[in-house]
C-alpha positions in Angstrom: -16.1 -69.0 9.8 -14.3 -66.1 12.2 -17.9 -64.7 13.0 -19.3 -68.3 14.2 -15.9 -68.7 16.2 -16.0 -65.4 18.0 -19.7 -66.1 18.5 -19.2 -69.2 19.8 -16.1 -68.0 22.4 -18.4 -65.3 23.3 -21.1 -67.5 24.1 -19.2 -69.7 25.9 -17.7 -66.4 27.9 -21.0 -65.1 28.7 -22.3 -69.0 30.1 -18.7 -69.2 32.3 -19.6 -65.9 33.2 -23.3 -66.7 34.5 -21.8 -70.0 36.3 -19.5 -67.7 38.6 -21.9 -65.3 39.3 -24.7 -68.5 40.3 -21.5 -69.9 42.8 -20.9 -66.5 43.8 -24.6 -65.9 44.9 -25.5 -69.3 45.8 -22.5 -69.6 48.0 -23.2 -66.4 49.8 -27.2 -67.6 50.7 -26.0 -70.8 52.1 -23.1 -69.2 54.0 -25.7 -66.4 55.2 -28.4 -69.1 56.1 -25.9 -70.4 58.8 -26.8 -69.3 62.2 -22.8 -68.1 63.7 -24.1 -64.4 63.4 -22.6 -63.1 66.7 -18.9 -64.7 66.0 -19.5 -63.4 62.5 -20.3 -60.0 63.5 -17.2 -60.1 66.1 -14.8 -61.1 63.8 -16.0 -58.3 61.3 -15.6 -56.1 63.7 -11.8 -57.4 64.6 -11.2 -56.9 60.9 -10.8 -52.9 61.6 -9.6 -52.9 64.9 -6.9 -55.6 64.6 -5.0 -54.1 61.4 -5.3 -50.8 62.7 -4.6 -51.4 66.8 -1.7 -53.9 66.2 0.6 -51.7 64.4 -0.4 -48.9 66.6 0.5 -50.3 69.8 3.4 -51.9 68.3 4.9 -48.2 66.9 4.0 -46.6 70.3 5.7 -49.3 72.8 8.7 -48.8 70.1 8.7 -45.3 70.5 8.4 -44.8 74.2 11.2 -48.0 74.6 13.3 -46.3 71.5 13.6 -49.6 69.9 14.1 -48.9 66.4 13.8 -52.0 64.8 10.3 -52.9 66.5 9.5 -49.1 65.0 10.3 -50.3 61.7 8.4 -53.5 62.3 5.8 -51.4 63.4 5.9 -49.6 59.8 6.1 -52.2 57.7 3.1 -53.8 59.0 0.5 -50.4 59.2 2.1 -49.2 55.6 0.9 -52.9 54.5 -2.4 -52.6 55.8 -3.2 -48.9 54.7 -1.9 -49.9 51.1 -4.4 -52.7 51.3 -6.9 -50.8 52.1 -6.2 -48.0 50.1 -6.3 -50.3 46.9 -9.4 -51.9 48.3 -11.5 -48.8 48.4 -10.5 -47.5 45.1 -11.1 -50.6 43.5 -14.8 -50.4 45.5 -15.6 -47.5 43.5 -13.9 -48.3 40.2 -16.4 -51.0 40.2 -19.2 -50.2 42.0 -20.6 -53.3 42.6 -23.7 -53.8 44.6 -23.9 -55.9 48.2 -25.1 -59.5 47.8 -28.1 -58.1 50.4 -29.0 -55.4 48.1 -29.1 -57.0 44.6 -30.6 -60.1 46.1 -32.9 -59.2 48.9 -35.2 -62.4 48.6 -31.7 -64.5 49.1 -29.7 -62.7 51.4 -30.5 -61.2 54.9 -28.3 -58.8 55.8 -26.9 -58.4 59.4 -25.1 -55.0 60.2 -25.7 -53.9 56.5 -23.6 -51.1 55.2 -23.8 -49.1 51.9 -20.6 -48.8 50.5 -19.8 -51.0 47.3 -19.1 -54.6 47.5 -16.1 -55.6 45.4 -13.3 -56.3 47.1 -13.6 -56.8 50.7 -12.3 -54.0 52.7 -12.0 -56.2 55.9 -10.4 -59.2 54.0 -7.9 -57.1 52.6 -6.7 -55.0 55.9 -7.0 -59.1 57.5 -4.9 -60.5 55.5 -2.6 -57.9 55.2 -1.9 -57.7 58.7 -1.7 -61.5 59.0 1.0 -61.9 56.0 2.8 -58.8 57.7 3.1 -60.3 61.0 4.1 -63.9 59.6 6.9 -62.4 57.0 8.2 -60.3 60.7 7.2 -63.4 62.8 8.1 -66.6 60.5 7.2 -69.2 63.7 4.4 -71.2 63.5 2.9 -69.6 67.1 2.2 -66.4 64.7 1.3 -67.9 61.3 -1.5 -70.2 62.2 -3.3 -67.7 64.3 -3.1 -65.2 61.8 -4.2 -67.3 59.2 -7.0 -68.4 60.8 -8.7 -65.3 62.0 -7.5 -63.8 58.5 -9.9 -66.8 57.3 -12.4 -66.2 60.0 -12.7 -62.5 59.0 -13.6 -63.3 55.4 -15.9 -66.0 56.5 -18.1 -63.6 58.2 -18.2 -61.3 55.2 -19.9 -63.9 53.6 -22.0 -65.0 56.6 -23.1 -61.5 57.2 -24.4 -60.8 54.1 -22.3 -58.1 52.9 -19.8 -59.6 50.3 -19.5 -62.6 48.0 -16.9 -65.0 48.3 -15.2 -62.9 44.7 -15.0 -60.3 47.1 -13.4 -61.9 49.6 -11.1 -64.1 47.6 -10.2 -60.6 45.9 -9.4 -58.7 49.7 -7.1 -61.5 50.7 -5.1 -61.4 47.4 -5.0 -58.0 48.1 -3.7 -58.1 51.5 -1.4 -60.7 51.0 -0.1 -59.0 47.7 0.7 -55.7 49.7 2.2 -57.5 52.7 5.1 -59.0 50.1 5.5 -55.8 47.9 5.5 -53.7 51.1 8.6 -55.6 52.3 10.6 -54.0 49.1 8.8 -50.7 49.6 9.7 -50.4 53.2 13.9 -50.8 52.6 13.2 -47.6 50.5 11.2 -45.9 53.3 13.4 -47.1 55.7 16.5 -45.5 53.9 14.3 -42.2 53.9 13.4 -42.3 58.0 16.1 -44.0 59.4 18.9 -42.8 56.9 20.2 -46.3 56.4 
């Protein structure tokens, strides 16, 4: 009686299992069929440069102004992203999971293909990371919606380019927004450690 129970469970594992994957790959080909490649592409491409220029400007105006609380602002939000990212990328290789263009070539065309693994979004993650970082700093709704929104954007174009399923994505932005909100207890250490408070 045990054996057909497990058998059955397992059975019914392995069909749930199948089912995600079919969404996960069916959902990238329709995504990938629609023709917003250039936006795609330049949101992508904000998904590095945004997480890592924001902070940056912000630490250097706070810096050459001696503001010390937009410097620890500035912190906050580039220790957020590079602990996104950092989880990100060891989780890429932990599993090791192929691109949707790679394992699926007769599905999914690939635009600006890369060879690193797929699973989770490197780009969601930083996205969302800054964008939860900036609202937690920034709670008006001026900052939140934007962020959201190209957050969202950046992840859609994951998808439309090819390069991740929406697991991967949905993965990234827990990820990013996950850091943002343990980052805020991390940084009242660091804080204590380079400001002596």
């Amino acid at each position: 009686m045990k054996k057909r129970i497990l058998v059955l469970l397992m059975g019914i594992l392995s069909l749930c299992q199948l089912q995600a994957q079919n969404w996960d790959i069916n959902t990238v080909k329709t995504i990938n069929d629609w023709g917003v490649h250039d936006l795609s592409r330049g949101l992508s491409h904000s998904g590095i440069l945004l997480p890592v220029g924001v902070p940056t400007a912000m630490g250097i105006y706070a810096l050459i102004q001696k503001d010390e609380p937009l410097l620890k602002e500035a912190i906050y939000i580039g220790t957020s992203v590079i602990e996104a990212v950092g989880i990100t990328y060891g989780l890429k290789y932990a599993f090791d999971r192929q691109r949707p263009f790679v394992k699926y070539p007769d599905k999914v065309h690939p635009i600006d293909a890369e060879d690193s693994p797929s699973f989770p979004s490197g780009h969601t993650a930083a996205a969302f990371s800054l964008a939860t970082s900036l609202s937690i700093t920034y709670p008006k709704w001026y900052v939140i919606a934007p962020s959201a929104i190209w957050a969202c954007g950046v992840g859609f174009a994951r998808i439309n380019q090819g390069v991740h399923y929406p697991s991967d994505v949905l993965t990234g932005a827990a990820i990013g927004v996950g850091c943002a909100f343990v980052n805020v207890y991390v940084n009242r250490w660091l804080n204590k450690l380079l400001f002596k408070q």
